[in-house]
C-alpha positions in Angstrom: 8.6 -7.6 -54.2 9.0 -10.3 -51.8 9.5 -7.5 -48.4 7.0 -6.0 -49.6 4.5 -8.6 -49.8 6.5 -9.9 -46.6 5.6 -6.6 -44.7 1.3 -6.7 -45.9 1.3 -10.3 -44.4 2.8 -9.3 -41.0 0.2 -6.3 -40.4 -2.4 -8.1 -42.1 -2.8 -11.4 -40.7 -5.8 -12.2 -38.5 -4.9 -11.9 -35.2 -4.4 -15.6 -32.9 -6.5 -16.8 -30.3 -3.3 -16.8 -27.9 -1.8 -13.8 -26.8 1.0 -12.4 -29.3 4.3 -12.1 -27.8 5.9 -9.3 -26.4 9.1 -7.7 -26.7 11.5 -8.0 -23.4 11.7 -4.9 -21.4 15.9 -5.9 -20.5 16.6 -6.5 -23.8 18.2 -4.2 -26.7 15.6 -3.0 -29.0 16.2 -2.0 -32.4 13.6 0.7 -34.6 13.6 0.3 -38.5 11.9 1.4 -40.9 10.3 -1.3 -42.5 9.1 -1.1 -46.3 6.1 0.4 -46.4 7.2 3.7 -44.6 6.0 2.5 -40.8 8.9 2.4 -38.0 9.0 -1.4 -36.1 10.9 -2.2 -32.8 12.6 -5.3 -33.4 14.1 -7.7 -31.2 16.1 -11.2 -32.5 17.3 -13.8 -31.3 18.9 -17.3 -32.5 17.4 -20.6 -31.9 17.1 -24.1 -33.2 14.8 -23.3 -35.7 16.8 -20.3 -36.7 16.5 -16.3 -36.4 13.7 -15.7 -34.9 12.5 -11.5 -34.8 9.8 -9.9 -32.8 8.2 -7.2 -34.8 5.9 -4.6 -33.0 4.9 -1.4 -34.2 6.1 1.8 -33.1 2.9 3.5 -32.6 -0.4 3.5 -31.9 -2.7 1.6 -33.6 -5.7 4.0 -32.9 -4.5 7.2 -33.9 -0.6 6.6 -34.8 1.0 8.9 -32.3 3.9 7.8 -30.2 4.4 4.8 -27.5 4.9 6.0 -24.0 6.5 3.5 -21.7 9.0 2.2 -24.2 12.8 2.1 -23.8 15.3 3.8 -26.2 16.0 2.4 -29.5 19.5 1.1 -29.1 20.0 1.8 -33.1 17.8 3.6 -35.8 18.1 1.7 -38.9 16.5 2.4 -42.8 14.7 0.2 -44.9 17.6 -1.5 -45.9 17.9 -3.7 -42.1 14.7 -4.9 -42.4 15.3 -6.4 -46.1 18.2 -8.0 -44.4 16.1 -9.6 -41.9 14.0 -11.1 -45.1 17.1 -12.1 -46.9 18.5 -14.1 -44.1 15.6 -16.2 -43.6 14.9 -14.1 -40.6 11.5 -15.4 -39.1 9.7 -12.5 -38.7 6.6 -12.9 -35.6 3.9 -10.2 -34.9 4.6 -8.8 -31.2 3.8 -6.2 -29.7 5.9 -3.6 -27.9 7.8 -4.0 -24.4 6.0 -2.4 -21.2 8.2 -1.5 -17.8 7.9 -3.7 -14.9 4.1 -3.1 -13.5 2.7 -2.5 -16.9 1.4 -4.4 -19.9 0.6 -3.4 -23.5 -2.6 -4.1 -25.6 -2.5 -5.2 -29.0 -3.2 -1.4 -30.3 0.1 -0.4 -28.4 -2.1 1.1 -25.1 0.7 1.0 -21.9 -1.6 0.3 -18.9 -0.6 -0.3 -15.1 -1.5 -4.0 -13.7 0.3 -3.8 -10.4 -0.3 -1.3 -7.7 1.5 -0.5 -4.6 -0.7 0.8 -2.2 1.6 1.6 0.6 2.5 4.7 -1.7 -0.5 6.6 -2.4 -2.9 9.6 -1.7 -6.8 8.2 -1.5 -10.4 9.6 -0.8 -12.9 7.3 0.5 -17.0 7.0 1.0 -18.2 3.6 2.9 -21.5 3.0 4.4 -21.2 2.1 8.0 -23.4 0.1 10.0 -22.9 0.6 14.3 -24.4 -1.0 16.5 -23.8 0.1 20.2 -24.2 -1.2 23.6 -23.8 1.0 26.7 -25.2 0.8 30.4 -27.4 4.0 30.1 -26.2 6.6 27.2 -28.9 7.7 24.9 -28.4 6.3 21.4 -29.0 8.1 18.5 -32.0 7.2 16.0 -29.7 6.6 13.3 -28.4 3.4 14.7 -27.7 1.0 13.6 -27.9 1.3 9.9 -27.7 5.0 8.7 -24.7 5.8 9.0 -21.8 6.5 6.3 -18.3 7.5 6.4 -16.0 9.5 3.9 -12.2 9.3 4.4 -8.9 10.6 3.3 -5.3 10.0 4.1 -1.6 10.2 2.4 0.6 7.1 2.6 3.9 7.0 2.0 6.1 3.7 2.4 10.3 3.8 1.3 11.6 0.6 0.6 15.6 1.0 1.3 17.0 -2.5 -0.6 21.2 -1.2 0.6 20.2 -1.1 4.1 17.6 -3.7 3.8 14.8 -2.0 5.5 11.4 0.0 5.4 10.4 3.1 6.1 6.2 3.6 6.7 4.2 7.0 6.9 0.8 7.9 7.2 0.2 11.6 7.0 -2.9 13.5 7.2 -5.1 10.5 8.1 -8.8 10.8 8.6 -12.2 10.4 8.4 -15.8 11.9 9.3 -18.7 9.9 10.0 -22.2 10.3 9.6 -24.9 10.3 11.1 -24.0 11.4 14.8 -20.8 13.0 13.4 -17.5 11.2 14.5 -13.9 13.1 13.8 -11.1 11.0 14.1 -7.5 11.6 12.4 -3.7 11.4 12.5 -1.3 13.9 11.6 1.8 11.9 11.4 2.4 7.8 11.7 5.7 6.8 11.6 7.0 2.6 11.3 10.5 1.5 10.9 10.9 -2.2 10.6 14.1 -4.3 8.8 15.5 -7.5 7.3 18.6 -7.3 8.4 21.3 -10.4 7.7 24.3 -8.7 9.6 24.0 -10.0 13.4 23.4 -7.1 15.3 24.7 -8.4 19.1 26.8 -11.5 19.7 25.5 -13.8 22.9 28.7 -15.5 24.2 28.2 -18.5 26.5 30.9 -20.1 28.8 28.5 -23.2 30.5 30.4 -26.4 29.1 32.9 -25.3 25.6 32.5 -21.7 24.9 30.4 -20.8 22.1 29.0 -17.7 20.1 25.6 -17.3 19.1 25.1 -14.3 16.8 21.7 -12.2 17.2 19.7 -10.4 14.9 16.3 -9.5 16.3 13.8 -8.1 13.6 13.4 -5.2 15.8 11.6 -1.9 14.9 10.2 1.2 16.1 7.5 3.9 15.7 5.7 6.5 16.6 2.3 8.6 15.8 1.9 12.1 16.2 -1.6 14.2 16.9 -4.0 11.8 17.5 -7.3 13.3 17.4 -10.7 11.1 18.7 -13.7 13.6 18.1 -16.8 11.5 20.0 -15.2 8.5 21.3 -18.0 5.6 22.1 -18.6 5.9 25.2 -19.5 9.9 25.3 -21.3 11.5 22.4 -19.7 14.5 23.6 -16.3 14.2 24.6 -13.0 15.3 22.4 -9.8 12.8 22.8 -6.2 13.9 22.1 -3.2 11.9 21.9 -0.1 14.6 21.3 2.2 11.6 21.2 3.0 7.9 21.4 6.0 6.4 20.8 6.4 2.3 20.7 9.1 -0.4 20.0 8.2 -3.4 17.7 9.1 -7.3 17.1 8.1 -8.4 13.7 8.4 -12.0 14.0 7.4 -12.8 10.4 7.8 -10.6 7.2 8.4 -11.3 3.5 11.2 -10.9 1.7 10.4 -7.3 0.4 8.9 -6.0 3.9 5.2 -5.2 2.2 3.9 -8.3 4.3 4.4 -9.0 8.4 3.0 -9.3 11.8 4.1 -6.9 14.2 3.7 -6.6 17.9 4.2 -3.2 19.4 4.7 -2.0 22.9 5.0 1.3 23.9 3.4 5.0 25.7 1.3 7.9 24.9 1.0 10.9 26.0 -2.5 13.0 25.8 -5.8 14.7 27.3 -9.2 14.2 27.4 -12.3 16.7 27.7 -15.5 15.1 29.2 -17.5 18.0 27.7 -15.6 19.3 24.0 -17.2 22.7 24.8 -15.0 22.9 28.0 -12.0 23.3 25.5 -13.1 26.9 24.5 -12.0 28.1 28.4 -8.4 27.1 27.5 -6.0 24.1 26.5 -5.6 23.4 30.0 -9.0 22.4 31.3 -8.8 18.6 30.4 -7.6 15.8 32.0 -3.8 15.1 31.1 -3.6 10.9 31.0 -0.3 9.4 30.3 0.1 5.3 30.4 1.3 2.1 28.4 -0.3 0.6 24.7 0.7 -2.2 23.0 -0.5 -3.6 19.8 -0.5 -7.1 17.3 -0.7 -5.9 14.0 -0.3 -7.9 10.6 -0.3 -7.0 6.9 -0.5 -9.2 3.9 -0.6 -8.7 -0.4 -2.6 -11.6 -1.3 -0.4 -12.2 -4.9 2.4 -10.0 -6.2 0.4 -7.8 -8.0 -0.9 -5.6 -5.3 -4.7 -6.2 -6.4 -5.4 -7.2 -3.0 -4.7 -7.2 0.6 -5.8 -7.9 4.3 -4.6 -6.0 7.4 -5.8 -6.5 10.9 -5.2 -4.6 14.0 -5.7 -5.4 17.7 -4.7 -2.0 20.1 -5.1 -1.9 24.0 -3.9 1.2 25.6 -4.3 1.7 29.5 -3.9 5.4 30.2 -4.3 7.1 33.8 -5.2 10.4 34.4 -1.9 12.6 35.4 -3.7 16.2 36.0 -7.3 17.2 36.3 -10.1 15.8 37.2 -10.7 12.1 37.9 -6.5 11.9 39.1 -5.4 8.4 39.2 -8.1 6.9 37.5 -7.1 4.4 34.7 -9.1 3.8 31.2 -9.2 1.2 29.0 -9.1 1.6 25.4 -9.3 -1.8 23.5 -9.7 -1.9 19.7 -9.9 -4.4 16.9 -9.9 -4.1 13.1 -9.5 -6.1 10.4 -10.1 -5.3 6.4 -9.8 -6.2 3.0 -9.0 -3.9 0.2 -9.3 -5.8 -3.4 -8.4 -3.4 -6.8 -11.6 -3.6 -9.1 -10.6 -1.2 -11.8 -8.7 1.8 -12.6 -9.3 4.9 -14.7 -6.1 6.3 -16.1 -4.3 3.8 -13.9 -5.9 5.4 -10.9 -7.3 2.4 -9.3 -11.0 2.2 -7.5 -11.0 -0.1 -4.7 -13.4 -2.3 -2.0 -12.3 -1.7 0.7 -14.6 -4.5 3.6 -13.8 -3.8 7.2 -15.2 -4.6 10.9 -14.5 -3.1 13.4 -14.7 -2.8 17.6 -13.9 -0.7 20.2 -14.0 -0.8 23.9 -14.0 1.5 27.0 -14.5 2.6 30.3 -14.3 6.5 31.0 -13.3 8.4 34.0 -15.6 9.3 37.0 -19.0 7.2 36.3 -17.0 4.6 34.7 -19.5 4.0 31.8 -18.8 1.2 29.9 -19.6 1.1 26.1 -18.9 -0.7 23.2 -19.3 -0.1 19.4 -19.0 -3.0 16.6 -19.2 -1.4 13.3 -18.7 -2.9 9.9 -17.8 -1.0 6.5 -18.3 -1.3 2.9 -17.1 1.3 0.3 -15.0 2.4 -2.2 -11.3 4.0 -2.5 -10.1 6.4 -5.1 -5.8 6.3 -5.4 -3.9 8.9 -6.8 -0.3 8.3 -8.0 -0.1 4.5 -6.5 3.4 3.5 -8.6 3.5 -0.4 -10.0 4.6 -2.6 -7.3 8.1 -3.8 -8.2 9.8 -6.7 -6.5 13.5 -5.3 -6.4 16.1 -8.5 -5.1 18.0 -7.2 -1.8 21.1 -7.9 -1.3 22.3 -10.6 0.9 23.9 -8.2 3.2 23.1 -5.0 4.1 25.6 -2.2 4.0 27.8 -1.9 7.0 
């Protein structure tokens, strides 16, 4: 009679103002079957006070089907193992069943993501987009400053190798439209590599005075982008800019321990070609102007919190390129932008989070023969649909990377 009546008082009781506790994800978990038919995942452990047992149900409280996100039972036991638990003087506690790292439970037994990692994820975008343009002469459209809006796509992809103590960034299939006064712009492929790593990668040897040895490990990196496509750059309404290529070398002189946050300065080339009139493009590939030259960048990326529910990024990029073949040979542009944003998860559905996403924005430059200057400072604020963002896990590195 006692497990019994035992049993009703666990399920029954009104639930406490606190949160009830919840069973450890690294830690054995036991299923019984406890007395009045149900199945219970139990965990025990000793303590001054005596045995103490977290009880949660194994199943839904709504509609009692099955828990997802749970681990194996280590053993299934009958009846009989939880009237042991009572006959020990066992304290049994109300809990509620273990969730994986990234996830928590509600008290019906729900499994729902908390922490996102963003750096891993396909989104679509829509963000109104204030412009407001300055320029020594080009007609502005109507539409400015306030009616314009963007809508945006893009695939990221970010590998986080803990043996070799570095990670791997991608950005595929990166873009956006803009309206009114429709802007294109897009990447096909962005690639960063940047590392952690403890090993010293040179040795500096020095022989003024005693000879000493002074091991080096730069936090050195690299990257490159491929297909850069700028449909309607500022300073021509009309004009279609291609980078095929840049390539750049990076110095990250501060990052956390996991590599999601750093600044980053780049240096490096591109390669690509510019039509003054988009239309000219449609007499052959050729009849642009070819410009090669330098970039260089200052980037920075930071999670505000472990959870992933928020971050700011800012980006300044200055590229100088000269025309190589075509008209305007010789000439050099200047290509300056800024950026920075904020992207802050408000809610999910499914664990498919919706995020703001606040950004402003400028962009500077001079183009070819009449050497217009013009300058655009825009500022956005929308929303960001993310597919298939996993939880974002902090996983310890070693010390040392592999050799």
């Amino acid at each position: 009679m006692l497990a019994p009546l035992s049993a009703a008082m666990l399920w029954s009781a009104p639930a406490r103002p606190d949160e009830p506790p919840q069973l450890s994800w690294d830690k054995p978990v036991r299923c019984i079957r406890s007395p009045d038919g149900g199945a219970v995942r139990v965990q025990c452990e000793p303590g001054p006070e005596g045995e103490r047992c977290l009880i949660a149900p194994d199943h839904l409280a709504y509609d009692g089907g099955a828990l997802d996100k749970v681990q194996p039972c280590n053993v299934v036991e009958d009846a009989s193992a939880y009237r042991a638990l009572t006959a020990r003087g066992a304290r049994l506690v109300a809990a509620i069943a273990e969730a994986p790292p990234g996830y928590a439970r509600s008290a019906d037994g729900k499994a729902f993501q908390v922490k996102f990692d963003l750096l891993n994820r396909l989104y679509l975008g829509a963000s109104w987009l204030p412009t407001f343009h300055g320029n020594n002469g080009l007609p502005v459209p109507a539409s400015f400053p306030l009616g314009r809006g963007r809508a945006e796509a893009g695939i990221h992809v970010s590998v986080l190798s803990t043996r070799s103590r570095a990670r791997h960034d991608l950005r595929i299939l990166e873009g956006s439209a803009t309206f009114d006064d429709l802007e294109l712009s897009g990447v096909l492929l962005s690639y960063d590599y940047q590392h952690l790593h403890r090993r010293p990668a040179h040795w500096l040897s020095t022989f003024v005075g005693k000879p000493r040895l002074y091991p080096i490990s730069p936090r050195m990196g690299w990257g490159f982008r491929v297909v850069s496509v700028n449909d309607r750059p500022p300073a021509r309404r009309d004009t279609l800019d291609v980078e095929f290529g840049e390539v750049h070398l990076a110095w990250n002189p501060w990052q956390s321990n996991d590599m999601y946050s750093h600044v980053r300065f780049e240096a490096g080339a591109d390669l690509g070609e510019y039509w003054e009139h988009r239309s000219e493009i449609d007499d052959g590939l050729d009849t642009g102007a070819l410009y090669v030259g330098p970039t260089g960048a200052i980037k920075s990326r930071f999670s505000l919190g472990e959870g992933g529910l928020h971050a700011l990024s800012t980006a300044f990029t200055y590229r100088r390129p000269s025309i190589a073949a075509g008209s305007g040979r010789g000439a050099a542009m200047n290509r300056i932008e800024a950026t920075i944003a904020y992207e802050g998860i408000l809610l999910a559905i499914n664990d498919q989070p919706i995020s703001l996403r606040l950004a402003a924005m400028g962009v500077s430059r001079n183009d070819l023969d009449s050497d217009v200057r013009d300058v655009e400072v825009k500022a956005a604020a929308g929303l960001r649909v993310s597919f298939w963002a996993p939880p974002r896990v902090f996983e310890p590195m070693p010390v040392f990377e592999d050799p």
